[in-house]
N, CA, C and O of each residue as an XYZ file, in Angstrom:
336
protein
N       0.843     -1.187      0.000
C       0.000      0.000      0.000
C       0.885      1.246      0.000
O       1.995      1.073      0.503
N       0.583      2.598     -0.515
C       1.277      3.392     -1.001
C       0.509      3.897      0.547
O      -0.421      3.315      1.106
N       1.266      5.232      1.037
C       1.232      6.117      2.196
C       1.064      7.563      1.181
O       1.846      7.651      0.234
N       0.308      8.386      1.340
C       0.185      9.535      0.851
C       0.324     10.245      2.275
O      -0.001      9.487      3.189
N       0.632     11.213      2.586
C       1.275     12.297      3.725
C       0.827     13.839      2.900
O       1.297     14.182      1.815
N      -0.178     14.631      3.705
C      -0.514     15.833      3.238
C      -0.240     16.307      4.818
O      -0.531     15.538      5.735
N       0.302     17.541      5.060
C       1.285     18.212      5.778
C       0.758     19.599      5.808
O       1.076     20.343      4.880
N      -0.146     20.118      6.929
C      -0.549     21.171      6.614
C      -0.970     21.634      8.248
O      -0.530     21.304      9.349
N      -1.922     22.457      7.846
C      -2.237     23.868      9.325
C      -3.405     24.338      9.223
O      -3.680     25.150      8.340
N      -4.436     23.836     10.255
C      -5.557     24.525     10.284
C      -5.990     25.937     10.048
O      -5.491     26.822     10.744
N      -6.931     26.247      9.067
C      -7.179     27.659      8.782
C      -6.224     28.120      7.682
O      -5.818     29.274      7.547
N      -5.917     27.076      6.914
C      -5.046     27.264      5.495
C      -5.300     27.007      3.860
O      -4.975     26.115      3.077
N      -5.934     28.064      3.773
C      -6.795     28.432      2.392
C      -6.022     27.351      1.194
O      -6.824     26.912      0.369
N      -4.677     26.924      1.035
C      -3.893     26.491      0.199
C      -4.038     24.988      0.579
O      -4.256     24.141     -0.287
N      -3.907     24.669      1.948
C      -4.150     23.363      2.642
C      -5.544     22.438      2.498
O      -5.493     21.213      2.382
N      -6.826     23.220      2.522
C      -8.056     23.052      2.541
C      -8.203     22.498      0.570
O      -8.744     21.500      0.095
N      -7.581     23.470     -0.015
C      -7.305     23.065     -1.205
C      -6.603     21.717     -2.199
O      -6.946     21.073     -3.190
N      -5.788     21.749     -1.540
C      -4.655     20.673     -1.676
C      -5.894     19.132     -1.143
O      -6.217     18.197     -1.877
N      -6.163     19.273     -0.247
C      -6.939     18.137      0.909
C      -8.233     18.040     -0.076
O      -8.574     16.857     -0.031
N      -9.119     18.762     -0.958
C      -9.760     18.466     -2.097
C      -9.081     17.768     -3.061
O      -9.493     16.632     -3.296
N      -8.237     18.136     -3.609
C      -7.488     17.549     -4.406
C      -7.272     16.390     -4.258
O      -7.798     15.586     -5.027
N      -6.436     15.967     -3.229
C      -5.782     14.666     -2.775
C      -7.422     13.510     -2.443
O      -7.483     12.344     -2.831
N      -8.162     13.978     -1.940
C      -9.272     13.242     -1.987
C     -10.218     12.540     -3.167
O     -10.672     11.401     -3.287
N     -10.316     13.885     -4.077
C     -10.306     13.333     -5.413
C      -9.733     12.527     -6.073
O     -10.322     11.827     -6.897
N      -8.424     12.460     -5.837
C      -7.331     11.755     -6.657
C      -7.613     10.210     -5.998
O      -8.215      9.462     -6.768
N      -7.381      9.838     -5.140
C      -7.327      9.117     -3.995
C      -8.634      8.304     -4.510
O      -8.547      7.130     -4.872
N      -9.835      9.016     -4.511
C     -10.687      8.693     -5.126
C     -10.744      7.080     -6.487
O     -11.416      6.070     -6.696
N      -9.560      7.803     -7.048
C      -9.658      6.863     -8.177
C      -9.631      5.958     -7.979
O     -10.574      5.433     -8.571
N      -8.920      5.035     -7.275
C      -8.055      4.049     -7.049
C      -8.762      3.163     -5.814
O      -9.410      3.615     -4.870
N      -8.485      1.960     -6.064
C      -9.182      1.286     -5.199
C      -8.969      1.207     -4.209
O      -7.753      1.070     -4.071
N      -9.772      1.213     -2.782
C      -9.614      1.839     -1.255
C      -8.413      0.870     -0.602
O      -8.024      1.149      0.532
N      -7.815     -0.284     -1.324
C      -7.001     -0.697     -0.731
C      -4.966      0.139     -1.225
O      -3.838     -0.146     -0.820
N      -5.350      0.884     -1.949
C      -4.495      1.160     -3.111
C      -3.269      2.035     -2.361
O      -2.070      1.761     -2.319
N      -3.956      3.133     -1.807
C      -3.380      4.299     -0.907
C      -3.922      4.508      0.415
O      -5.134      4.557      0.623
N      -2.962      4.643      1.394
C      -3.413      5.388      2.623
C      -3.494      6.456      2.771
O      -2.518      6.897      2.165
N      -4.256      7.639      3.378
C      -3.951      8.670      3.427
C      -3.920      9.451      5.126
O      -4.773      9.380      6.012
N      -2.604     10.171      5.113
C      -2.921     10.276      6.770
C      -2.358     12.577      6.723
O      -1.794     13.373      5.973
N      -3.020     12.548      8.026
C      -2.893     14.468      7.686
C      -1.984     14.195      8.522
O      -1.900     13.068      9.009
N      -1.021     15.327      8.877
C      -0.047     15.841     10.230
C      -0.019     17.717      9.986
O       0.116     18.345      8.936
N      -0.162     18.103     11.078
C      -0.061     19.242     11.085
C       0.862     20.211     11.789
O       0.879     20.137     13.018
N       1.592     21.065     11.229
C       3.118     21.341     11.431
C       2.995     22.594     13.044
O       3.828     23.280     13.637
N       1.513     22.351     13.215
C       1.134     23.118     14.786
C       0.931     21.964     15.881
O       0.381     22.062     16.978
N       1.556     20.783     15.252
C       1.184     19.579     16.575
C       2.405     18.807     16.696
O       2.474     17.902     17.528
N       3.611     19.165     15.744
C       5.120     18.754     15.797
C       5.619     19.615     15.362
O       5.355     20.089     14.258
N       6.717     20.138     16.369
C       7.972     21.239     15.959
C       8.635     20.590     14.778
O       8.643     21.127     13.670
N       9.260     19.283     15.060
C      10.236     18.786     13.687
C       9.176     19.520     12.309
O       9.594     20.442     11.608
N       7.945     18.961     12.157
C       7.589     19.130     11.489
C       7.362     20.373     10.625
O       7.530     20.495      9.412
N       6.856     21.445     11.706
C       7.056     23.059     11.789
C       8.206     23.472     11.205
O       8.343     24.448     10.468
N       8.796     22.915     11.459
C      10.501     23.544     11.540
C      11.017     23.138      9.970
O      11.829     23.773      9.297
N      10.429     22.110      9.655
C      11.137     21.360      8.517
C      10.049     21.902      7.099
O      10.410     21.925      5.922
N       8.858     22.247      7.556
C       7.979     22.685      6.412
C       7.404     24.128      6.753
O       6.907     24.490      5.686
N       7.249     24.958      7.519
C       6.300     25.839      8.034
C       6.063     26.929      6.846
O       5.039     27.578      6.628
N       7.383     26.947      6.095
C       6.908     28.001      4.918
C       6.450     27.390      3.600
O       6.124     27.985      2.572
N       6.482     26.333      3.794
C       5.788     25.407      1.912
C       4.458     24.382      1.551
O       4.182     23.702      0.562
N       3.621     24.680      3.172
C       2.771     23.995      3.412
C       2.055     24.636      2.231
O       2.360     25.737      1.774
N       0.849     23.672      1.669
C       0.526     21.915      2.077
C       2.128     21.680      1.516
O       3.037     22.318      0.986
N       1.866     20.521      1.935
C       3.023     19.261      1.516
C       2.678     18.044      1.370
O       2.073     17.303      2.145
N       3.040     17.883      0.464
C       2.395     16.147      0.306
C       3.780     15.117     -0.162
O       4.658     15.390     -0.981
N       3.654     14.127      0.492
C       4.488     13.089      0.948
C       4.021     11.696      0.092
O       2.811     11.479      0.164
N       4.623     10.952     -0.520
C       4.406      9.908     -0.982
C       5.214      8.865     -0.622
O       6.344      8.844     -1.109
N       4.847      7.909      0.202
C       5.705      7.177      0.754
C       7.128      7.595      1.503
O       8.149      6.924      1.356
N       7.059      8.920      2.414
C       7.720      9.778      2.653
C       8.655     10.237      1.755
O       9.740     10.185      2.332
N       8.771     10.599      0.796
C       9.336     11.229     -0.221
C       8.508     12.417     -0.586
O       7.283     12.301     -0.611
N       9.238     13.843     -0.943
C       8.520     14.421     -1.344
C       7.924     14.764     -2.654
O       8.637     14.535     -3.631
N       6.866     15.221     -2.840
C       6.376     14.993     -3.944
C       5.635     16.701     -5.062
O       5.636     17.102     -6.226
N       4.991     17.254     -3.321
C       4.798     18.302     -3.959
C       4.592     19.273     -2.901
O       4.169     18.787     -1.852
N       4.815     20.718     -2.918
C       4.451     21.955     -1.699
C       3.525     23.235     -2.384
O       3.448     23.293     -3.611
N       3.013     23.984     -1.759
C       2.172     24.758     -2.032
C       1.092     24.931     -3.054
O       0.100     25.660     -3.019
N       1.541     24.032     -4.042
C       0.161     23.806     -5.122
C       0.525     21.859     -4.981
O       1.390     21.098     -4.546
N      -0.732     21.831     -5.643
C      -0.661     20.665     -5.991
C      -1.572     19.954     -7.444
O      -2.796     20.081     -7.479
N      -1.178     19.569     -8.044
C      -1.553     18.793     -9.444
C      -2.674     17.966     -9.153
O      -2.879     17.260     -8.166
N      -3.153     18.103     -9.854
C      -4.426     16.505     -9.800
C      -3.452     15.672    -10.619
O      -2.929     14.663    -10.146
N      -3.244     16.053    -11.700
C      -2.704     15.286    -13.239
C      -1.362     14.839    -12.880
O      -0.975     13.769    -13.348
N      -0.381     15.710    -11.890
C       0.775     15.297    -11.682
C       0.685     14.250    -10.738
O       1.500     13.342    -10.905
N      -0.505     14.089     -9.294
C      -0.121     13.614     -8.542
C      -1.198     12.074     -8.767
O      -0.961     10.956     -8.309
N      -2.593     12.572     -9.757
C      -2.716     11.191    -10.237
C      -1.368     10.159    -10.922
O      -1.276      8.932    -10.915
N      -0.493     11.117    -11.443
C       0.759      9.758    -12.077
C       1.453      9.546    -11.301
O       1.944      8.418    -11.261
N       1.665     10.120    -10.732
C       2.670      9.762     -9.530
C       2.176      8.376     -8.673
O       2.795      7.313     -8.738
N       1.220      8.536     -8.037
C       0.348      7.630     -7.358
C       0.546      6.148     -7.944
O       1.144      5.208     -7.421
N      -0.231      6.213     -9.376
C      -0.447      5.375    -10.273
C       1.432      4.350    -10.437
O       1.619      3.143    -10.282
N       2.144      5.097    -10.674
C       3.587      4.747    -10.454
C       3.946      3.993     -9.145
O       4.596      2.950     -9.081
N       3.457      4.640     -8.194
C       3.256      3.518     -6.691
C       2.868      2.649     -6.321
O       3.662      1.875     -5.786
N       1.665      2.342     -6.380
C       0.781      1.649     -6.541
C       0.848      0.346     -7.804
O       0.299     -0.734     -7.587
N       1.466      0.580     -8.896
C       1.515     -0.167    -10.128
C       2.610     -1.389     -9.738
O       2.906     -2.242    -10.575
């Protein structure tokens, strides 16, 4: 199973966005396909510290994948590449 990681901060217009996205995408694929888990960079310093200016962030099997925007089209292939 692939791990998807979206990395973000309550009350974040770009984050709330991204978290549509990734749901959609996620969507495609059959519920055993991807996990998806949030962390938010106001509930771990490492985390804060390591992303606080490029949130969202999204993580694919902890690797990074993408920050402040995010693709449907890029991160549907990406996925699809994981998962395959």
């Amino acid at each position: 199973m692939t791990t998807l990681t979206l990395i973000g901060k309550p009350d974040c217009h770009l984050c709330d966005v991204a978290r549509e996205i990734v749901d959609a995408v996620v969507a495609d694929f059959p519920d055993d396909a991807v996990a998806v888990r949030e962390a938010s960079i106001l509930d771990d310093p490492a985390l804060y510290e390591q992303w606080w200016e490029k949130i969202p962030v999204v993580l694919i099997d902890d690797r990074l994948h993408a920050h402040w925007r995010v693709s449907p089209d890029r991160l549907r292939a990406a996925l699809k590449e994981h998962t395959a």
